[in-house]
Every structure is written in structure tokens, then in C-alpha cells.
N, C-alpha and C positions, 0 to 999 in steps of 0.2 A: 339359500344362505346356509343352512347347515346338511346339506346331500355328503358332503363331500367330509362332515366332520361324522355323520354319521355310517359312511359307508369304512374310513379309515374304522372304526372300532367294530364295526362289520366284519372287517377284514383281520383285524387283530384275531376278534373271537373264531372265525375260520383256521385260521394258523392253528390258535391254542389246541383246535381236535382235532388238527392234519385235516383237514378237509380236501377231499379228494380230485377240487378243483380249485383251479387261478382264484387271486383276488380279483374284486369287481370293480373295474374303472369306470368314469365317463367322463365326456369331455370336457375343459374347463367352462365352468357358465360364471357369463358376465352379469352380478346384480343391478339391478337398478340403483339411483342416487338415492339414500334418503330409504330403502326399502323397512328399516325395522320402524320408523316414525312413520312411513304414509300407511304401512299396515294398523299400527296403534290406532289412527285419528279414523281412520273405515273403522274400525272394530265401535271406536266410540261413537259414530257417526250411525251404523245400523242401531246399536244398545238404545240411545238416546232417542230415538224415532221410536224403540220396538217398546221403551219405558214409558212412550208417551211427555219426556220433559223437554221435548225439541219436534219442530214440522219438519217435512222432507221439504230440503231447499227447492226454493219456488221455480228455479232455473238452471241446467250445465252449467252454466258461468259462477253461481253461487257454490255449487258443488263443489267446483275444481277449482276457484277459487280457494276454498278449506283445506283440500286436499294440498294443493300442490304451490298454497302462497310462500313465495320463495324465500322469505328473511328467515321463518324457522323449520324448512323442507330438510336441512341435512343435519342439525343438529340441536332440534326445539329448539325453544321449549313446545312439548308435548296442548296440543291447542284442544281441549274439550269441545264439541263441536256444540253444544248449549250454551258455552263460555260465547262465543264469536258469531252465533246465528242472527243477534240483533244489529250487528256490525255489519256484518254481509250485506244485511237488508237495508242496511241503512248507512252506509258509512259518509262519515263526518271526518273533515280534516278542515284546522284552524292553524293561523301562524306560528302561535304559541306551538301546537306539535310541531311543526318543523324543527324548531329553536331546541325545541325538548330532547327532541328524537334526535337530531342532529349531536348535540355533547354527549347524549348515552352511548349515541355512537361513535362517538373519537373516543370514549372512557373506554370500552370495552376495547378497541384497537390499541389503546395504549396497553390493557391487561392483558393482551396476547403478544404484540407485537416486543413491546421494550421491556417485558416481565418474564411472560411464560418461553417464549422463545430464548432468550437470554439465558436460562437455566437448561432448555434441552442441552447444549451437547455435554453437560453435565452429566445429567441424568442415563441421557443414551450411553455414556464413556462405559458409567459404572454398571449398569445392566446388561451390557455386551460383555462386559469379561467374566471370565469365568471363575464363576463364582469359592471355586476351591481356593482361588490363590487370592478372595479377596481380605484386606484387614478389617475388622469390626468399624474402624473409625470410616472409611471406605466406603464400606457398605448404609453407614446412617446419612454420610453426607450424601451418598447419591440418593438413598429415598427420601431423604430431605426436600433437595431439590424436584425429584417427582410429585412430592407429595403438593407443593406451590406450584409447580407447572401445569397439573391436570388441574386444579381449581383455579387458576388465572387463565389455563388454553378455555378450558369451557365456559369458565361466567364469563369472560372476556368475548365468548361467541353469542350466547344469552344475550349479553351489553346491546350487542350489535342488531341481532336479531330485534331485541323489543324495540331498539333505536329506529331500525330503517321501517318497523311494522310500524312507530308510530308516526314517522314524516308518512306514511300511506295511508293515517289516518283510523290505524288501527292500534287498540287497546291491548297489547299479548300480557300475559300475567307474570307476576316477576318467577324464575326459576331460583333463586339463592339467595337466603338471608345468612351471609355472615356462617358459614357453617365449622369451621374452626373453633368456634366459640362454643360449640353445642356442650352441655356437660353431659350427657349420654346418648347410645346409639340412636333411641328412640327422639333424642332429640336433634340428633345430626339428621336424619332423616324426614325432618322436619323443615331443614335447612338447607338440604342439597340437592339438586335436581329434584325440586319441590313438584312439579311438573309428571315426574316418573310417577314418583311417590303415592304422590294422590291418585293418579291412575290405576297404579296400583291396588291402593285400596279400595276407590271406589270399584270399577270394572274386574277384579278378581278374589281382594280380602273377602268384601261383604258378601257378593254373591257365592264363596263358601262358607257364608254361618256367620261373619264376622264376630261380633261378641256375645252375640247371642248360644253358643254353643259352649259345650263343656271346654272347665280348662286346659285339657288335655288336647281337643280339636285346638283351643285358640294356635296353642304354642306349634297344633305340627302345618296350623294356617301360616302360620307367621315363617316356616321354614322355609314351606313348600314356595309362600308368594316370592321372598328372594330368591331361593335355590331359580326360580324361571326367570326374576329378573336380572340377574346372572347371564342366567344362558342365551338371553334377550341381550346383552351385550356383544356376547360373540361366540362362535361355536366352538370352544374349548372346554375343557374340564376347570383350564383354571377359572374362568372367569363363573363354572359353575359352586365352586369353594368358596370363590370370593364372597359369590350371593346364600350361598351356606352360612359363612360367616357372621354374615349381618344377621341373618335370620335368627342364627343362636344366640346373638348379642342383645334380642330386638325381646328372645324369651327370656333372656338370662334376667334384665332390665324389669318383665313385669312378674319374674317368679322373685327377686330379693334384690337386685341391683339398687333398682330405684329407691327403695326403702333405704338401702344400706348408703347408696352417696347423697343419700338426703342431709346424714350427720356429717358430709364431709363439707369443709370448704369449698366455695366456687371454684377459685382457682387449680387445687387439687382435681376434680373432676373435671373440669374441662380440658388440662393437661393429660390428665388418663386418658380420656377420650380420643384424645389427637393421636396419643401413643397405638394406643388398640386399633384403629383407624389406619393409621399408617402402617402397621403389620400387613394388615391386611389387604394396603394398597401393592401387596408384594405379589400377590398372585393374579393381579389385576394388570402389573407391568410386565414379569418375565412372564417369556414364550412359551415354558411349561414347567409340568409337575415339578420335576427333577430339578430344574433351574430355581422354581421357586423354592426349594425345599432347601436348598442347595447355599440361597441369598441367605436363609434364615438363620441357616448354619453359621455361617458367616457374622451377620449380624447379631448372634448372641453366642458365640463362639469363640468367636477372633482375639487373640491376644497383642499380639504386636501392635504396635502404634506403627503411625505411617497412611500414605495415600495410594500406595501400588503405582506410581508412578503417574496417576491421575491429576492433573493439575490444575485446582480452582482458582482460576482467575480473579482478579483484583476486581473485574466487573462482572462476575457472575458473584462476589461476593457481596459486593455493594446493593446488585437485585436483589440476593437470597433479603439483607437488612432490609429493603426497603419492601421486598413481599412480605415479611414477617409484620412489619408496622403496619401496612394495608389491611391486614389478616385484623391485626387485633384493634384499628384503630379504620372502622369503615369510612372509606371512601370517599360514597354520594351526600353522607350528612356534613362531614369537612368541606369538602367542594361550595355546598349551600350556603355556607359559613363565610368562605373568600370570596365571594364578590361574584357565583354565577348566575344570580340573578339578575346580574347588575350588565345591560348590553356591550355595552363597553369592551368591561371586564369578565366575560361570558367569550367576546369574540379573539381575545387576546389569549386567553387560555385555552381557546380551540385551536387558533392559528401557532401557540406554540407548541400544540400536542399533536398535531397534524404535524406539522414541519418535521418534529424529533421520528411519529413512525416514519414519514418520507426519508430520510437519515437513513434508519434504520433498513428498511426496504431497500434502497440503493446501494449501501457495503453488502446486504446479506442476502442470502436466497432465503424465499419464503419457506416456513416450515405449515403443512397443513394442520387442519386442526385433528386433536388426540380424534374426539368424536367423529369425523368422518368416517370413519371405517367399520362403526355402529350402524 
């Protein structure tokens, strides 16, 4: 996965001293599906054996079963193998899961299918141009749109994943509470690929010192864990800034932040937050340095008014409202509220959110999810 990000800066660094020989090619290689999550869930799978807080599975089947169960194999949630051992050994499936798992999972296809896909070629428009000639106003509505696209493409895959994991009778852990809402990094983090996060901490914070160590270690812990999960992303520089980013936000947060938006309003910090957040969604969508540097320029730059000839549709706008409501006004507890407990009215709101992706699917080509290519 990253031969090829590493050999181009290889290469670079050759050039820079005239090195007296060709750059270093090799041939393209094909990764496997799923490769940065089935590496994470081994990694946790030896730890947890080698910690003593899990047995080595009783059988290959129980094994590759963890490994390679397919609802969260390409785009988790991240499955602790201690989390799913008594599952494995024992797994239970009730009608109720079907029912269960069955609406999470038209939920989650409705947050990808008639939300997050509705706002790509938004997003795609404005991040494909280039970036000199775009207007300020431009550039926020496209990261606007990115910013609801990557968190309705993913928890909308999440949705699905814990959905089909639980018609199989299996318990996965929720990956997203609400993270929009966070009023700081340390709390969006909290909230967002919850799943990473914790892995995170547990299999690399702690085992550097976690807070046991001076405050000086905590803050270059707290860097160093995003700076890799960054690059765990994808083999770019940008997505290693991204993870810089957060890092610095994560010490900013426990060196005064937290103290200082403690006297702020809710509202005011969770608005920061989303702004700070979406900056930084900027290096995580363009293709590099330059471009991102480029976007930013733009987006606190730009004077003109106007859309560069970008045109948001009446139904990409009606999404962005109706993501924005979603974001601040969750979901799965309204849903509980209308009647999906109620069979009936459970099957009638399945059957019309089914029909609308089927709609959807039939006028349009599928777009994959953002996460696959992690």
C-alpha cells in the first residue's frame, strides 16, 4: 500500500542530489480488498491473545470468520477481536435481529444512496477545478457539500454494516454518535469513527505512556498517534497533515482550548468546531499539497461573489437542507418516535425507503463508497 508512495519521495530525494542513476520503478501491485482494516483486526487479534484478555480462536472458521466477516471487511467498523470472541463462540440470532438489522439497514442505504451521493457531483465539480480561478463562495459550498457527503457516505456504510452484522446475529459496535455536534476536537473524536479512535488509543496511545508520562510526551503521543492515523488513510502527505492536524487540535484542546470553550456557549463551540473540522476536511479531499493549499487560498481569499459556473441544483440543495436537519436533529431516536416499533408502520417505512433507493439506483450509476479505497 504505500511502496509506491514511498519509492515516488525516493525518487524525488534522488533528483534533489542528481543521483547518478534512473528512478526506481516497480510494477503496479494490486492490493487486496479491505487491506488497511484486515491488517488492524490481526494486529488486535495477536495483542489480545499476547495481553492475555482473549483465547486463541478455538477453530479456522472462528478465525476467518473475524478476519474476513464481510458486512465490516471494507469499511468497518474496526471489530476488537475481545469485542466479538463470545459471539463467534456462540452466536445467537432472534427475529427481533432480523427486524432490527434489517431498518439499520435501509437507514444507512438511504444516508449513502439519496444524501451522500446526491451531493457528490457537487463536491467532485468544485474540487476538480482549479483551484486559482475558484470564488470564496465556491469553494465553501463545495466543502460544504464534502463535508455531509464523507459523513453520510461512511456512517451510511457503518448503518449497513452493523445492519447486515446483526440479521447474522452479530452485535458490531456503533462507529458514530452524532459528530457534527462535537464541541471540540477531543470531542469529535469521540464521535467519529469511534471504532478507529479507540483502536487508536488503546493499541498505540497507551502502549506509548498514555497519560502516564510527562506532559510534554502526552502532546508529541497525541501527534505522533494521528500523524500515522493519517497515513493509515492513505499514502499521501496530504492525508498525513490531515492526521497532523487533528493531533495539534487534540493538544491544543488539553493544553487551554478546553478550559477556554468551557466559558463559551454550546452553540458557539460546536459551530467552531465544525468550521476547524472542515478546514481540515480540505486536505483529506484534494489530490495534493498544492491543490490543497491552493483550495484554502481560495476559500479565505476569494472576493467575488458568484459560483464559477458551478451549478447547485434545486435537488442537491434540498439534500444539503435536509443533511443539515439530519446532522443536527439525529435520526435513529425520531424514527423510534414515528411508529418503527410499531410492525406495520416499521414495514411501510422500510418499503418506502427501499423503493426511493431503488429509484435512485435505476436513474443513476452507483457511486462507490468514499472509504473503499482505505
Amino acid at each position: 500500500k504505500y511502496t509506491v508512495f514511498g519509492l515516488e519521495n525516493l525518487n524525488a530525494l534522488l533528483s534533489a542530489v542528481s543521483a547518478p542513476f534512473g528512478p526506481v520503478t516497480i510494477p503496479h501491485i494490486a492490493l487486496p480488498l479491505g487491506v488497511s482494516f484486515i491488517v488492524f483486526e490481526k494486529i488486535t487479534y495477536l495483542v489480545d491473545i499476547h495481553r492475555g484478555i482473549a483465547h486463541p480462536a478455538k477453530s479456522v472458521t472462528n478465525y476467518l470468520n473475524y478476519v474476513f466477516l464481510f458486512p465490516k471487511l471494507l469499511a468497518g467498523p474496526i471489530v476488537k477481536y475481545h469485542d466479538i470472541e463470545g459471539q463467534l463462540e456462540r452466536p445467537a440470532f432472534r427475529y427481533d435481529d432480523f427486524r432490527i438489522g434489517m431498518i439499520r439497514f435501509l437507514i444507512g442505504l438511504g444516508k449513502k444512496m439519496l444524501i451522500a451521493d446526491a451531493l457528490s457531483p457537487v463536491a467532485d465539480a468544485v474540487f476538480s477545478s482549479d483551484p486559482s480561478g475558484l470564488q470564496a463562495s465556491t469553494a465553501w459550498i463545495g466543502l460544504a457539500c464534502f463535508t455531509l457527503q464523507i459523513y453520510f457516505d461512511f456512517s451510511g456504510y457503518s448503518d449497513m454494516a452493523i445492519g447486515i452484522g446483526r440479521i447474522m446475529g452479530f452485535r458490531l459496535l456503533e462507529n458514530f454518535n452524532n459528530p457534527y455536534l462535537a464541541t471540540s476536537f477531543t470531542d469529535f473524536w469521540r464521535r467519529w469513527h469511534i471504532s478507529l479512535s479507540s483502536w487508536i488509543k488503546e493499541y498505540l496511545y497507551i502502549p506509548l505512556g498514555g497519560n502516564r508520562v510527562p506532559t510534554w510526551r502526552i502532546y508529541l503521543n497525541l501527534t505522533i498517534c494521528f500523524m500515522l492515523s493519517g497515513f493509515w488513510h492513505g499514502a499521501s502527505w496530504n492525508f498525513v497533515i490531515w492526521g497532523a492536524l487533528h493531533g495539534v487540535m487534540l493538544v491544543a484542546d488539553r493544553a487551554f482550548l478546553l478550559k477556554f470553550s468551557s466559558r463559551l456557549p454550546y452553540g458557539v463551540n460546536v459551530i467552531g468546531t465544525l468550521l476547524l473540522v472542515m478546514v481540515t476536511w480540505v486536505f483529506f479531499r484534494c489530490p495534493t499539497f498544492p491543490h490543497a493549499t491552493g483550495f484554502l487560498g481560495a476559500m479565505f481569499g476569494g472576493s467575488r461573489a458568484g459560483f464559477n459556473g458551478i451549478v447547485l441544483h434545486r435537488d442537491a440543495l434540498v439534500v444539503m437542507v435536509i443533511g443539515t436537519l439530519v446532522v443536527i436533529r439525529p435520526v435513529l431516536p425520531v424514527l423510534g418516535r414515528c411508529g418503527f416499533r410499531d410492525g406495520l408502520a416499521t414495514l411501510s417505512w422500510c418499503l418506502l425507503l427501499l423503493a426511493l433507493c431503488m429509484g435512485h439506483l435505476a436513474v443513476n450509476s452507483f457511486n462507490p463508497f468514499l472509504y473503499f479505497r482505505f
